[in-house]
Residue, then its C-alpha position, 0 to 999 in steps of 0.5 A: x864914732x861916740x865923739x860924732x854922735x856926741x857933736x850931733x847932740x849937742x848941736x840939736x839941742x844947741x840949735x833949740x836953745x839958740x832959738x830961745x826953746x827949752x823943748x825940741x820941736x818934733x824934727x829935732x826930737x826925731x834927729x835926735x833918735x836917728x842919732x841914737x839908732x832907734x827907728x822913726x817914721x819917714x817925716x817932713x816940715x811943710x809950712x803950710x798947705x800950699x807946700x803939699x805937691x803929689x811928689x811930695x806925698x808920693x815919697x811916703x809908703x802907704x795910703x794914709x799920712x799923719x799931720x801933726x802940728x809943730x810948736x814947742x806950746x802944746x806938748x800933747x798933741x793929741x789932746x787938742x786935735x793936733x794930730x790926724x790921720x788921713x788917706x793919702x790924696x794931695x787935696x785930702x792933705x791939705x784940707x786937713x793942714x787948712x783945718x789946723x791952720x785954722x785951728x791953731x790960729x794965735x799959737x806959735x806954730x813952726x809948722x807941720x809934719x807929715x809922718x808915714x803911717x806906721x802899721x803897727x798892733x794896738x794890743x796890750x804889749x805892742x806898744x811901749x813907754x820909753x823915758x828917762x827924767x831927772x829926780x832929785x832923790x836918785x839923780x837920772x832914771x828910766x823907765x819902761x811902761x806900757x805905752x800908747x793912750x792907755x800908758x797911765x792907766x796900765x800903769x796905775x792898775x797894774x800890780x806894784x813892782x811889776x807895772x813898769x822897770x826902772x833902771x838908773x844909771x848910777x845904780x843899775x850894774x849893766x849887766x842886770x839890765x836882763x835880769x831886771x827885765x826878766x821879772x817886769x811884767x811888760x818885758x815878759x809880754x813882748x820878749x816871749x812867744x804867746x798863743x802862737x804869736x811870736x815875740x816882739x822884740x828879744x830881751x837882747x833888743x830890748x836891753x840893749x835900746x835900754x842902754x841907749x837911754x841909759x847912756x844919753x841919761x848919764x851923760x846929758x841929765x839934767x844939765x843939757x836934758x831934764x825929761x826925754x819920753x818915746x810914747x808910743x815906741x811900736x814893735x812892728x815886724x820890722x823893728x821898734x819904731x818910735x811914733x812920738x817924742x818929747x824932749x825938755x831941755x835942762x837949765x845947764x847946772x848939774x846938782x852936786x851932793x853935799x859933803x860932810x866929814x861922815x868919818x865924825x859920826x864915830x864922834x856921833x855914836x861912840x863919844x868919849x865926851x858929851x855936854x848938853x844944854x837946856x837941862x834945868x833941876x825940874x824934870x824937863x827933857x834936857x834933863x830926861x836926856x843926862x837922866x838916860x844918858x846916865x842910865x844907858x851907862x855913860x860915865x858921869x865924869x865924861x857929862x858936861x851941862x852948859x848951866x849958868x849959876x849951877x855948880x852941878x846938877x845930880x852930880x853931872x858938872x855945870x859950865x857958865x857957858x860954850x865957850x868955857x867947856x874943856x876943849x872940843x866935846x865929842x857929841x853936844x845935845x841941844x835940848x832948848x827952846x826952838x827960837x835959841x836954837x840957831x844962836x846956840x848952834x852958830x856959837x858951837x860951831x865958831x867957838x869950835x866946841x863940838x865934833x857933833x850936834x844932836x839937835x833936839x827941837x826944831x828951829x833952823x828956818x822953821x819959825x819966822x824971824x830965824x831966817x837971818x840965823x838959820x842963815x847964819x848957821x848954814x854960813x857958819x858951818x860951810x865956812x867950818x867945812x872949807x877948814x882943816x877942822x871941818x867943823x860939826x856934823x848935826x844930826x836932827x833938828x826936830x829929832x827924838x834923839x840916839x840910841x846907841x849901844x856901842x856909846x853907852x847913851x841914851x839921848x832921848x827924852x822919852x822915860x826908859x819904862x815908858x818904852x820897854x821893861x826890860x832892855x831886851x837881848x842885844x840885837x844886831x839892829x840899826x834902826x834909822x827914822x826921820x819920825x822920833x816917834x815912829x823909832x819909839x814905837x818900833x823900840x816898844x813893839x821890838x822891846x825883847x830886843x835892844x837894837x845896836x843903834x836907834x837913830x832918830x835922824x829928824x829934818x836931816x838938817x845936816x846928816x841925812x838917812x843915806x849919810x847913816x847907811x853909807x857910815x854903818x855898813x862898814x859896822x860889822x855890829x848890824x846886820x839888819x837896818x831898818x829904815x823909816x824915810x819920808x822924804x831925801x835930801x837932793x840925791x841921797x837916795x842915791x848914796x843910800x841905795x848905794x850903801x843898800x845894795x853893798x849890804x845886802x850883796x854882803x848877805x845882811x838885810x835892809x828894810x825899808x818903809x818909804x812913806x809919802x806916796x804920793x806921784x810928787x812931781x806930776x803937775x810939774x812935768x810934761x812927760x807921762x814918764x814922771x807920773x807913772x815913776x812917781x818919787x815912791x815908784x822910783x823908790x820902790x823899784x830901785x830898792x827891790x832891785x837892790x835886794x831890799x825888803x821895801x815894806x807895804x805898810x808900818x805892820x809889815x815893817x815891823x813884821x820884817x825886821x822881826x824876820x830879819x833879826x831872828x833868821x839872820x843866821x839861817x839859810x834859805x836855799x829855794x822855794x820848797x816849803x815843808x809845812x805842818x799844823x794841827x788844824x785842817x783848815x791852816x793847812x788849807x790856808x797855806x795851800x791857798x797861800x803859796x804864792x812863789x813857794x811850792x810844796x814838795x813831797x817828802x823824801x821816802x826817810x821823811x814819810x817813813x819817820x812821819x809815819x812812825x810818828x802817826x802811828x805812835x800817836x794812834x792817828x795814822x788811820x786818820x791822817x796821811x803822809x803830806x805836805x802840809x801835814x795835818x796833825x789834827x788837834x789830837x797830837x801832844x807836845x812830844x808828837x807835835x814836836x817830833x813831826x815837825x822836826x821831821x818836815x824841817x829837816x827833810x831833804x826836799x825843803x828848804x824854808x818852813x812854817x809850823x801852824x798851831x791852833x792853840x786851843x786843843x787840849x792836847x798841847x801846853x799853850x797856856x801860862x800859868x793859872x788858875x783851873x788848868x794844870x799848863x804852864x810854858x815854862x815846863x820843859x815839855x811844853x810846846x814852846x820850849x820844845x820848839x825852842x830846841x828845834x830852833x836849835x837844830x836846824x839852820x833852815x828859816x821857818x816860822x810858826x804860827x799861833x792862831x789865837x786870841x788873847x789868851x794866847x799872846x803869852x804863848x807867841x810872846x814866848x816863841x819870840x823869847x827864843x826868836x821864833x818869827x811868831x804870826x797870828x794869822x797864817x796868810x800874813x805869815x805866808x805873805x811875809x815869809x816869801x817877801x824875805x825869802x824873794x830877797x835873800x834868794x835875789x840877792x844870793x843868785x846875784x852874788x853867784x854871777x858876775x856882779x858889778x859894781x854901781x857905778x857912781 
């Protein structure tokens, strides 16, 4: 059966392309749907008024008829009058074919269509968007929206994440497909049953037409299909019925991903040797970079500088040239003018001096008079892949550098006190980020943690975001990658959500910021499908579904990986928050901001510990037994420590937040100073006994210092001892339940029948 649906397919879209189209006409869209089983309207092709007879219209259902004109030059029929509803009479019938007869004099017109009229609802949720199209980051997608006239809008005004599903071939396991469904807001509204009207279509009917695209997306994208849309797909009481199609054919070629020799980028992050070129005695970058290199611990004896006339330059030997370098260096920093570049790099590849490249400047193709060498260097390097030798990997060009712990070098030219004062605690962390300076400025913001790997990957010239990904998920050194991505090379997305999504079934986190949100691709698109599933939609929906923590903005980035590095260890087993604050008002704030969490009532040993608790600080009068807890700003340090130890630990929560208004008198909130006698550093003070409540609990719980500057000592404290620290309760709320959504997602996945992506 599949061998003659697959024989059927392929002589439509032969017998178009025969024809010298790259669109099916609305006949053959319709053939092409009855070959996949999904329902259209009764249809015929006229050429013109005169073949309209009463026994003709008499074979079609209904009082009205739809005229739609036929001609692979006007996608969008209904924009130009080329679809119109009549009452079902043969003069009526053919005045209106004489009308666009008339109308579409000059266009190549292969005729019309009469179509039964379909009686189907027009409410939100009656009809429905279908597509499928070709994107050069993830390879084929489809995508279900709300459909009809107002498919774009609804789209672009619903709540991102929840407009529309996305799926891919490659990517989606099938049997998620339902559970996908189940969190799209669209999917909800036609499966379920509402205000006594029963569902349209069941999740089963719905998943399975699904599968349907997803079968042809995978076999027949981009080669044979590039763009393929049902709008509207109307759910009548009867079945889905599809009103119109658009199909585009592709070009026959089927985009390949690159392949590089990813098992070098050992020889990356972790050499044995590195020779740099362009560092001069001044302190220009080249020498900025042997000058960390040397800090981060590198062995001097393992440095060679490619520096004519120069024996040596702080110590570090100096070589006359590539070629004269003792074999084939590990890693090989080029940090020269970017017109040198393309040169230096085709000389390193042909004299086979190197097992990897960072690339620090710009220059392959980015300045004019280089396309000859840029060329050059792409020869040169596709020649060295076909050998045994496979040539270099190349990180960069236009890149800030690596940091990596493991390699105990530091290749940026950024200086060391201009990023962090101290080198932080080793953190599990990888940072990946095409912006060098967006890696900078996350070090400093993080610079109480020294993550295992700082990649600043540039115009991914050669190695790209996903090659990183797909490379450091077998390091069992990171638990937490944090990616800053502006664009993908041609389908390295794919390989990054791939390698995403096996992370983060592993039970580590990835977070990603996605920058550039534009809807790229629109204007060369004929569907609605690739407007409403813009490269960013596609991103966003596909990351979620991997469990990825996809970031809003640069402060939520920051704020997630802060998440993620203190709370790798901890548990999060639900939605029942225990919460407590010393402020009326925060309490308010976390009810108002409960989103997905809820507020259990404390267990009857709880209330009796908190009780105890109230009564001993004499506030028990005042303040009752609730979740959130207000402590007032009476409570002190031993109090305010004991009641939330108490919320933590009860039986009924399972992730927490501890809000303090550090103003009261009552806590030690302030460093050290004049005119008070407070100090954090006491080992009764507020942050070092929540330091030990850190310890005694492995539930994830943030806190919250809602203060001025004067209480930036006091948070910047609390993450000494990674406690996840806000100044704001809302943000807290917001961000925590963004990480609890993903690690709850990904343990419910885990717990089922996971499949593998297929790839």
């Amino acid at each position: 059966m599949r061998e003659v649906i697959d024989k059927t397919v392929t002589s439509i879209l032969d017998g178009a392309r025969a024809e010298g189209r790259n669109v099916l006409l609305d006949p053959e869209g319709f053939a092409l749907l009855d070959v996949m089983d999904i329902a259209v309207p009764r249809h015929h092709l006229i050429r013109s008024a005169s073949d309209i007879t009463p026994q003709l219209l008499s074979t079609f259902p209904g009082d009205r008829i739809v005229i739609k004109v036929v001609t692979d030059h006007i996608l969008h029929k209904t924009d130009v009058g080329g679809v119109l509803t009549v009452p079902k009479e043969p003069s009526v019938v053919a005045a209106a074919v004489q009308t666009m007869e008339r109308r579409f004099v000059g266009h190549e017109v292969a005729g019309f269509t009469l179509n039964e009229y379909v009686h189907h609802d027009s409410a939100l949720g009656a009809q429905l968007l279908l597509g499928m199209r070709w994107t050069d980051d993830f390879g084929p997608i489809v995508t279900l929206a709300p459909g009809g006239v107002h498919a774009q809008f609804l789209a672009e005004n619903l709540r991102p994440g929840r407009a529309m599903a996305i799926f891919s071939p490659d990517l989606t396991p099938d049997d998620k497909i339902e559970s996908i469904l189940s969190g799209d807001a669209i999917a909800l509204l036609v499966t379920r049953h509402e205000r006594g009207r029963d569902a349209r279509i069941s999740p089963e009917s719905l998943a399975q037409l699904l599968r349907k695209f997803l079968d042809i997306a995978a076999s027949r994208m981009p080669h044979d299909i590039s763009e393929f849309e049902i709008n509207p797909l109307v759910l009548t009481d009867r079945r889905p019925i599809a009103l119109d199609v658009l199909v585009k054919l592709g070009d026959g070629i089927t985009p390949q991903p690159e392949e590089r020799p990813l098992h070098k980028i050992k020889n990356l992050l972790e050499p044995q040797s590195i020779a740099i070129i362009g560092v001069s005695q001044s302190r220009n970058p080249g020498h900025m970079i042997m000058d960390n290199i040397l800090r981060a611990g590198f062995n001097p004896d393992h440095i060679h500088l490619v520096k004519p006339g120069t024996d040596s330059i702080d110590g570090v030997r100096c070589y006359p040239s590539i070629t004269s370098l003792p074999g084939t260096i590990d890693l090989f920093v080029v940090s020269v003018a970017a017109a040198l570049v393309p040169e230096i790099v085709q000389e390193i590849i042909g004299s086979e001096k190197a097992e990897s490249l960072i690339v620090i400047p710009g220059g392959l193709g980015e300045h004019s008079g280089t396309e000859d060498l840029e060329q050059g260097v792409r020869f040169a390097l596709a020649e060295a892949r076909k050998s045994e030798w496979q040539g270099p990997i190349i990180n960069g060009g236009n890149c800030l550098g690596i940091q990596s712990v493991p390699g105990s070098y530091d290749s940026t030219f950024l200086p060391e006190h201009k990023i962090r004062s101290s080198p932080g605690r080793p953190a599990p962390l990888a940072i990946i980020s095409q912006s060098g300076a967006f890696a900078a400025a996350r070090s400093n913001k993080l610079a109480n943690l020294n993550p295992r790997y700082v990649i600043s990957v540039g115009n991914q010239s050669d190695l790209t975001v996903g090659d990183y990904l797909a490379y450091l998920k077998d390091d069992p050194g990171v638990e937490i990658f944090a990616c800053y991505i502006e664009g993908f090379r041609p389908l390295d997305g794919r390989q990054w959500l791939a390698a995403a999504a096996e992370i983060t079934a592993s039970g580590r986190s990835v977070i990603l910021y996605r920058a550039g949100r534009t809807a790229a691709g629109a204007s060369a698109t004929a569907s609605h499908t690739a407007s409403i599933a813009g490269d960013y939609s596609v991103t966003h929906v596909l990351a979620e579904a991997a469990g990825v923590l996809v970031a809003d903005s640069l402060a939520d980035f920051d704020d997630l990986t802060r998440l993620s590095c203190y709370l790798h260890g901890s548990t999060v087993d639900g939605w029942r928050l225990g919460a407590v604050s010393n402020a009326g008002f925060e309490c308010v704030a976390i009810a108002d901001s409960v989103g997905r969490f809820y507020l259990p009532a404390f267990s009857s040993n709880t209330k009796q510990r908190l009780t105890d608790i109230l009564q001993q600080a004499g506030i028990d009068s005042i303040v009752g037994v609730q979740n959130p807890l207000d402590l007032t700003p009476i409570m002190g340090d031993e109090m305010f420590a004991a009641a939330a130890s108490g919320v933590l630990n009860d039986d009924n929560v399972d992730v927490g937040i501890v809000g303090c208004v550090p103003m009261t008198g009552a806590l030690n909130t302030l460093a050290d100073g004049d005119g008070h006698g407070e100090s954090l550093s006491r080992d009764d003070s507020i942050v070092r006994r929540m330091a030990r409540l850190k310890q005694t609990t492995s539930k994830a719980w943030v806190a919250v210092v809602d203060g001025g500057a004067l209480y930036d000592p006091m948070a910047a404290a609390l993450e000494e001892h990674e406690i996840p620290t806000f100044r704001t309760t809302d943000r807290a709320m917001r961000i925590l339940e963004k990480y609890c959504r993903s690690r709850l997602q990904v343990a419910a996945s885990r717990t089922s029948s996971a499949v593998e992506p297929r790839l």
